[in-house]
N, C-alpha and C positions, 0 to 999 in steps of 0.2 A: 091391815090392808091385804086384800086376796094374792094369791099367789097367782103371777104370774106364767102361764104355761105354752111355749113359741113349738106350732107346728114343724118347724125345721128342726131344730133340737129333738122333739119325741121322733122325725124321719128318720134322724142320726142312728138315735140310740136303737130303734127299733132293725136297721141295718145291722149295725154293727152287733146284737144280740145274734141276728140271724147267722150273721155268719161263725161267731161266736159256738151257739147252738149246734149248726151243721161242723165244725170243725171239729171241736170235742166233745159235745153231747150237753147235755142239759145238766150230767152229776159232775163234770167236772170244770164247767164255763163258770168265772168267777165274776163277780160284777163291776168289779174296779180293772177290770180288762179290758171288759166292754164300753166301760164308763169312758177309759183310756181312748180306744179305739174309734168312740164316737167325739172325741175331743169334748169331752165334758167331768166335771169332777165327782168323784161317788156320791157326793151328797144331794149335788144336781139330779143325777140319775134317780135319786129315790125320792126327790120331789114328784116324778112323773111315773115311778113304780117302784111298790112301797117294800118289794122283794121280787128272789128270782122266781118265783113260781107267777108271779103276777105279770112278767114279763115276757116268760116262755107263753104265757097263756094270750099274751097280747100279738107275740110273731107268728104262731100257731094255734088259731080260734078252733073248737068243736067241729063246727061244722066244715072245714079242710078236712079233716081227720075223718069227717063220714062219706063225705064228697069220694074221697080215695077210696075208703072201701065198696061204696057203691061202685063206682066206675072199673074198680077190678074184680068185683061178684058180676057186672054184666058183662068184662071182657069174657070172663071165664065161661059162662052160661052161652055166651056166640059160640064160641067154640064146639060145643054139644050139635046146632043145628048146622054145620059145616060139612062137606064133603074132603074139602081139601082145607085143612090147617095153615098150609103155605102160603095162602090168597087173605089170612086176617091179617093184614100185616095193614099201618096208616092208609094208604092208597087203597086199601081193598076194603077196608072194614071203617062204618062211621064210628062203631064204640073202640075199636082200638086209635081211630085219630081225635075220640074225646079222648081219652085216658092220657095219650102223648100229648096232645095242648093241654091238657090240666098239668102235667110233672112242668112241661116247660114254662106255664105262668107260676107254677108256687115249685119251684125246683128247692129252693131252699128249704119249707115245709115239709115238704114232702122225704126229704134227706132226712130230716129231723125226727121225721114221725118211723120212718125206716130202721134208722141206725144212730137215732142221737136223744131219743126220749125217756131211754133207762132212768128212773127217780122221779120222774114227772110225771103229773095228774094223765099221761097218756102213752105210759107203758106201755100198755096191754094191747097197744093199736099192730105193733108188728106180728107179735104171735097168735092174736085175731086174724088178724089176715092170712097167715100161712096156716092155721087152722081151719078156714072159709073154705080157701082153695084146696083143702084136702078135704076138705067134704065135698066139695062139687066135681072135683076129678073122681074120688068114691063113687059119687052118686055117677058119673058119665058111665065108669067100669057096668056098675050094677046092671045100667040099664042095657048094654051093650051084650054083659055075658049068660043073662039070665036064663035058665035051665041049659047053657051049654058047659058045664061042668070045669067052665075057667075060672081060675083063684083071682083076686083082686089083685095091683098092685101092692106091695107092701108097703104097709102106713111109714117107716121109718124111712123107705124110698122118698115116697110123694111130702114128708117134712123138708128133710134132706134138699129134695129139688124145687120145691118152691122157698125155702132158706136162701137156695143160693140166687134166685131170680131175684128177691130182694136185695140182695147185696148186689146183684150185676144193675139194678137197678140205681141204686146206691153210687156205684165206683161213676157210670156213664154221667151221673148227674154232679158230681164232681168234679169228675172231669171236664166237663165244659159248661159254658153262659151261654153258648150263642147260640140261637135256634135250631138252624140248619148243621149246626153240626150234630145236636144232641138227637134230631131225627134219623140224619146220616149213624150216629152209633148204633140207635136202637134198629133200624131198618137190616143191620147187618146183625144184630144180634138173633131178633126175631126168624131170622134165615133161619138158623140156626135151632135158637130154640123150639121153636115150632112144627121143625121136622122129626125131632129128637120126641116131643112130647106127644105127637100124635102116634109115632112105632110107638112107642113105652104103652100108653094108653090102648091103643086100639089093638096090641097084641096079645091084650090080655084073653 
């Protein structure tokens, strides 16, 4: 007789992986945790996936993981045709309020892919990304300083500072579920950051 497989059960599990996931990462989320936390028993759980890598791949699909990096390769590229940095902020900018409604519909993916992927088929998405972003800050420098005799940023700078935007991104989406708040954090962040990255940049 075929196995029977109840949509509410895989909603459970797939919940409770994610938070699982975003909590302590992919290397060290166990599956009789999860299994626990979704109110089902380890065995149950591998009726519906058959290990942890099949499961991480079911809470966080490929395409969230490129979705993200497009959407912060085209925050970054607005930036370039900007006057004032300080006006990309949700309200000013249509690709900075994609970027903010994509963290806030996959906030938990997005954690994942950030700061909880180390071991899993999608490592390589965070230091892709903070590689991206220093090549297109590079490239803003380049174009800005060219035959004026100014030196680039330094690369261990522009790691450094987009490292830590992903973790500032990271703590903000941790710390809240609720829409309006998580816009209210980043709105005050972006103050912030935005002012700080355009001196750095544009004083080169």
């Amino acid at each position: 007789m075929p196995q029977t497989l109840k949509t509410a059960v895989r909603t459970r599990i797939l919940a409770a992986a994610a938070e699982a996931f975003a909590r302590d990462g992919f290397a060290a989320a166990r599956l009789t945790d999860i299994a626990a936390e979704a109110g089902v028993s380890t065995g149950n759980l591998y009726r519906y996936y058959p290990n942890k890598a099949a499961l991480f791949d079911a809470v966080v699909p490929r395409d969230v993981a490129a979705r993200l990096l497009r959407l912060m390769r085209a925050r970054v590229r607005e930036l370039g045709t900007l006057a004032d940095w300080r006006s990309a902020t949700a309200p000013g900018s249509a690709r900075a309020e994609a970027l903010l409604a994509f963290w806030i519909e996959r906030r938990l993916p997005v954690v994942i892919l950030l700061a909880g992927a180390e071991g899993s088929a999608l490592a390589h998405v965070r230091p892709l990304i903070v590689r991206e972003l220093t090549r297109l800050a590079d490239a803003y420098v380049a174009s800005r300083t060219a035959g004026e005799g100014s030196g680039p940023v330094p690369r261990v700078v522009l790691v450094q500072l987009f490292s830590s935007t992903l973790d500032m991104i990271v703590a903000i989406l941790r710390a809240h579920d609720d829409a309006d708040e998580i816009r209210a954090a980043f709105a005050a962040f972006w103050r912030y950051q935005l002012a700080g990255l355009e001196a750095l940049l544009a004083g080169c």
